[in-house]
C-alpha positions in Angstrom: 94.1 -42.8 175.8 91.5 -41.3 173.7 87.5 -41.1 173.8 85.5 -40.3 171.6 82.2 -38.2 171.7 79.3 -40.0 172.2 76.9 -39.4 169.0 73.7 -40.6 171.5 74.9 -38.1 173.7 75.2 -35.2 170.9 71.9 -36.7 169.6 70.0 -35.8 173.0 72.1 -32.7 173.1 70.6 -31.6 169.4 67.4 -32.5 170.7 67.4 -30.2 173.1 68.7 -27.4 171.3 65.6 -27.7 168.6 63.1 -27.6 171.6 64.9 -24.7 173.1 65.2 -23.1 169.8 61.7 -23.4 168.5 60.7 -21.6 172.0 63.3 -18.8 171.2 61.6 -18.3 167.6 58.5 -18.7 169.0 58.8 -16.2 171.8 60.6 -13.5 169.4 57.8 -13.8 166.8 54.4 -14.5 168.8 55.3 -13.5 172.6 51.7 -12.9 173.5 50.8 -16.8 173.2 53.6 -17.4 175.5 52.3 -15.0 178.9 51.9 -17.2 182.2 51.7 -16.0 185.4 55.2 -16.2 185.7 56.2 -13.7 182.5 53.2 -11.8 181.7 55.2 -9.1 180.0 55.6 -9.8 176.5 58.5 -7.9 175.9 60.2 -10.1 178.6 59.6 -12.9 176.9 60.7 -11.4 173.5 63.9 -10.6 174.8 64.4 -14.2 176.5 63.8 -15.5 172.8 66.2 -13.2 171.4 68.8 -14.4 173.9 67.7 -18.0 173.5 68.2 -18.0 169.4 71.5 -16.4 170.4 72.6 -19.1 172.4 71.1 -22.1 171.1 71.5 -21.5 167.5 75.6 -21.4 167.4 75.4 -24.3 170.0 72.7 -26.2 167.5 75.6 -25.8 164.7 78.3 -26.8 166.7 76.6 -30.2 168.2 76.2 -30.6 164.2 79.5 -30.1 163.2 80.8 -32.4 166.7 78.2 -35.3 165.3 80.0 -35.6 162.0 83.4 -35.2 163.5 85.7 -38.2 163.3 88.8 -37.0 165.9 88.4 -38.4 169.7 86.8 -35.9 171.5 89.7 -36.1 174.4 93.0 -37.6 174.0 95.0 -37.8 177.2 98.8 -38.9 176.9 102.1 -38.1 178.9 102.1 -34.9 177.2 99.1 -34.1 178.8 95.3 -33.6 177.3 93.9 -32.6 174.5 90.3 -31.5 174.4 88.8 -31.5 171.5 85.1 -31.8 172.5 84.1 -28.1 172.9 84.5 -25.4 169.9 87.7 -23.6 171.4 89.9 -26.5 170.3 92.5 -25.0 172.3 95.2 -28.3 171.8 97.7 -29.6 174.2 97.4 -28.5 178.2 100.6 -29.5 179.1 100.8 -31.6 182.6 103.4 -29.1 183.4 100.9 -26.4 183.3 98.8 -27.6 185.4 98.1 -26.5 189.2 95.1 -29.0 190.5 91.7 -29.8 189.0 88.0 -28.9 191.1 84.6 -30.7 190.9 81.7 -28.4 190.2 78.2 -28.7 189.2 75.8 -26.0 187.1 72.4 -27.2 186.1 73.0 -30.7 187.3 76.3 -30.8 184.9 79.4 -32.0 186.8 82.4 -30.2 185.4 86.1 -30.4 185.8 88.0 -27.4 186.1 91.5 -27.2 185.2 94.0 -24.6 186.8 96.4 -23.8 185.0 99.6 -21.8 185.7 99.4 -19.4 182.1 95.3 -19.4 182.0 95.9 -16.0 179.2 97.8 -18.6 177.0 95.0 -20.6 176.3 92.6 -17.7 176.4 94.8 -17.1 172.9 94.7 -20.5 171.2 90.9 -20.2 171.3 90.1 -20.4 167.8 87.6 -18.1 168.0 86.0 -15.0 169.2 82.9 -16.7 170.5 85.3 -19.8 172.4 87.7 -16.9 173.5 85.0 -14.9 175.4 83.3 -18.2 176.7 86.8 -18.9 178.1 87.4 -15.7 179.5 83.9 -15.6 181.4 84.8 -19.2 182.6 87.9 -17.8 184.1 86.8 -14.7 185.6 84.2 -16.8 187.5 86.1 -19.7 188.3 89.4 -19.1 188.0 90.7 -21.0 184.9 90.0 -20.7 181.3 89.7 -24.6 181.2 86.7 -26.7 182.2 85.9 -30.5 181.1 82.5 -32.3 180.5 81.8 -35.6 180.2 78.5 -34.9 178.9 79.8 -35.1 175.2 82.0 -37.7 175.6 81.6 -41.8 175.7 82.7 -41.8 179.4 81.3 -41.0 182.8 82.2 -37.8 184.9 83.9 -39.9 187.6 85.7 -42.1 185.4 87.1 -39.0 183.6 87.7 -37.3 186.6 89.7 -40.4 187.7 91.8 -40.9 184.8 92.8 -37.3 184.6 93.7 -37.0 187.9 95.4 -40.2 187.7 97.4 -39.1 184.5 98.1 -35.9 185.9 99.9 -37.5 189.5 102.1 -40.1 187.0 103.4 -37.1 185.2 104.5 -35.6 188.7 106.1 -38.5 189.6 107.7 -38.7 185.8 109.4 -35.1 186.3 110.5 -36.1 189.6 112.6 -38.8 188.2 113.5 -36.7 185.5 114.7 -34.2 188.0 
């Protein structure tokens, strides 16, 4: 099965990244105009610029890059998935491989995570320094390297959730009768 990424989705997702990225600019290079009673200090809001340009601008080049890409941004087969709708590109995830899946949510985002028996292996395929560290974070805080969005993709959280889990049980039972 494959699905694609969603360009409406990406669309919304580049919009975002402008907004947030024109507040970063604007904080790094007029901070005074941006004091409320929350951040008064100017050099706290320089310094939340700094770290929003930081973030947003790779992420503003990477939305641009996943717009004009042509290649599904998930394929799931009886191999097991391929996820190619983040920047590690980190190819197969063998069904063999993996342990269970958990539901969690940050910022309203619902997220799959995928354990995974060798999470160092695809620390390494990461094919880059950037999607490496990202990876490594994501593991240290919860526990695999491997986590799944549907917010890129044409497809809901719980009907991703439900086909991967799905595809993932079919497999077991595959290797049992192999077995």
């Amino acid at each position: 099965m494959k699905i694609y990424l969603s360009k409406k989705k990406l669309a919304l997702l580049f919009l975002a990244c402008i907004l947030f990225l024109v507040f970063g600019i604007w904080g790094i290079i007029s901070p005074e105009d941006l004091v409320t009673t929350t951040f008064r200090n100017p050099l706290i809001i320089k310094v939340i610029g700094i770290i929003g340009v930081c973030f947003f601008g790779p992420s503003l080049i990477l939305i641009v890059y996943k717009f004009f890409d042509s290649r599904p941004g998930l394929i799931i087969n009886q191999a097991g998935i391929i996820d190619n709708s983040n920047s590690a590109n980190i190819g197969l995830i063998e069904w063999n491989d993996i342990k269970g899946f958990e539901k969690i949510e940050i910022l309203s985002t619902k997220i799959l995570i995928v354990y995974v028996k060798q999470p160092n292996k695809y620390i390494a395929r990461a094919n880059n320094f950037i999607a490496r560290k990202s990876m490594q974070r994501t593991y240290e805080k919860y526990g695999s390297p491997i986590s799944l969005a549907s917010s890129p993709l044409k497809i809901n959280f719980e009907e991703l959730e439900k086909i991967i889990t799905e595809e993932w049980e079919k497999s077991k039972v595959q290797k049992k009768n192999d077995d």
